[in-house]
Steps between C-alpha positions, in 0.01 A plus 500: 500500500300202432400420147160347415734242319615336799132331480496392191739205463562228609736271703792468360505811313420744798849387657630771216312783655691456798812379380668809523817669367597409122822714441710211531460525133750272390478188743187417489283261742395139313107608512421143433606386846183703610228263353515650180459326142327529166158473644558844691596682196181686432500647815855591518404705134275698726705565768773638271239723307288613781542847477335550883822274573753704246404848673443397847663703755887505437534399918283192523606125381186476231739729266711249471278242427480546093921497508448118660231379290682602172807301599305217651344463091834573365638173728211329378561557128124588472469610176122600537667826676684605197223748393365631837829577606600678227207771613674565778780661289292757445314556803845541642709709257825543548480315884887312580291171624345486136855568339690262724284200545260478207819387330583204782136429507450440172837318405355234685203518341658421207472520157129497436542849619686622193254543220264735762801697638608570133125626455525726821843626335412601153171690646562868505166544682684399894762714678856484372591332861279223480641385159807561667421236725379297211816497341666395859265229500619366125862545637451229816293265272795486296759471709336254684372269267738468216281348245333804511752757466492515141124589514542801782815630326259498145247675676665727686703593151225532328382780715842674489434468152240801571739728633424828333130460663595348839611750782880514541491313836323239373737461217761483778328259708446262205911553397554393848290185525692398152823538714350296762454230223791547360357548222762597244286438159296808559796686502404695214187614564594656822789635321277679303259603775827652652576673141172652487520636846198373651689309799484646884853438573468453819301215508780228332790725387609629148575280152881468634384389845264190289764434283749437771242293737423287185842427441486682169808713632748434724470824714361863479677717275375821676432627839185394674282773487209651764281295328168646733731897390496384177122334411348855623337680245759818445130716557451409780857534593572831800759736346851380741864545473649198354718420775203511785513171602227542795294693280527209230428222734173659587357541192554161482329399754226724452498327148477164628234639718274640164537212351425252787820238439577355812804359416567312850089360397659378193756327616317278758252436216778376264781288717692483166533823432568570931903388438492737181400833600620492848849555291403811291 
């Protein structure tokens, strides 16, 4: 298919409608080494929100235009792109490219990102996965600019904070980005988001699983639960003998299904976490 976009801009953006294949998501190509710099960061804005781009069709390069241009402003620390991008999260949803590079791209933005992305978190009015992603974004800036990480692990506390309003899952995504921080002195609040029950265990474990990974206990005291068995709703839950393993696992996964957790998304989104879960 060829997109009316491909006429629109100019050398050296139009290399990214052709540059083909981003799901090398983790290694990615030094954009600069293709002519670009600051003075190509407008452009680059709108290639990475051009929705003709964003929706083109799934088999042609131009799709994966948007992918390039966001990283190429992320390499270029353009903080102009710190509020167009965050549209995208959005216009998206729950999409695994916004989940597991929004976070890269705008660690290396930097910190001028935080006081928007804490904005985009607190409002109630976008989709629970985009302030997923928000919070994913406060984890990298963070971790990857220490003098910050007092300021993301405030703000992402201070939404915690809001448990009995927040969905579970976001309560659990938020626990998890304080793990990621390490972020022991908000211990008690999430101790008492756990206490009040409004934590999808699946996301970052029980209380006794953030104790232990803070180093507030040595080891687990009890078994491991299911924790995707034991976050579902006991409603929604299909009447089952006990022992039926089979029939257990799949109302798990049918669980993780309803509520759209991708845990494997998850884990590319947040390398910290990667080493953690793979051992539950």
């Amino acid at each position: 298919m060829t997109n009316e976009s491909t006429n629109t801009y100019p050398p050296p953006i139009d290399k990214l409608l052709t540059y083909g294949d981003a799901r090398n998501v983790h290694d990615w190509p030094d954009y600069q080494q293709l002519g670009f710099g600051p003075e190509h960061v407008p452009d680059l804005i709108r290639v990475a929100t051009d929705k003709d781009l964003l929706w083109a069709d799934s088999d042609s390069l131009e799709v994966w235009a948007p992918i390039h241009a966001w990283r190429t402003l992320g390499q270029l620390r353009a903080e102009a792109a710190i509020e167009p991008l965050l549209t995208l999260f959005d216009e998206l949803g729950a999409e695994e490219w916004i989940l597991e590079e929004m976070p890269e791209v705008y660690g290396l933005i930097g910190p001028a990102a935080i006081p928007a992305l804490t904005a985009y978190l607190a409002d109630t009015s976008h989709l629970l996965f985009s302030r997923v992603a928000a919070s994913g974004c406060l984890q990298h800036i963070g971790a990857q600019h220490p003098e910050a990480r007092a300021e993301c692990i405030a703000a992402i506390t201070r939404q915690l904070e809001q448990f009995d309003e927040n969905d579970p899952t976001l309560n659990g995504d938020l626990i998890a980005s304080l793990l990621d921080l390490k972020a022991v002195e908000s211990a008690p609040v999430i101790e008492r988001a756990f206490a009040a029950k409004r934590v999808n265990l699946s996301v970052a474990g029980d209380w006794e699983e953030v104790q232990a990974e803070f180093g507030l206990k040595a080891m687990r005291q009890t078994l491991r639960p299911d924790y995707f068995f034991e976050s579902m709703p006991r409603a929604s839950a299909p009447s089952m003998p006990a022992a039926s393993v089979v029939d257990r696992q799949e109302t798990a996964r049918l669980q993780r299904l309803d509520r759209r957790v991708d845990k494997k998304a998850k884990a590319k989104r947040k390398q910290a976490a990667k080493s953690r879960r793979k051992n539950r």
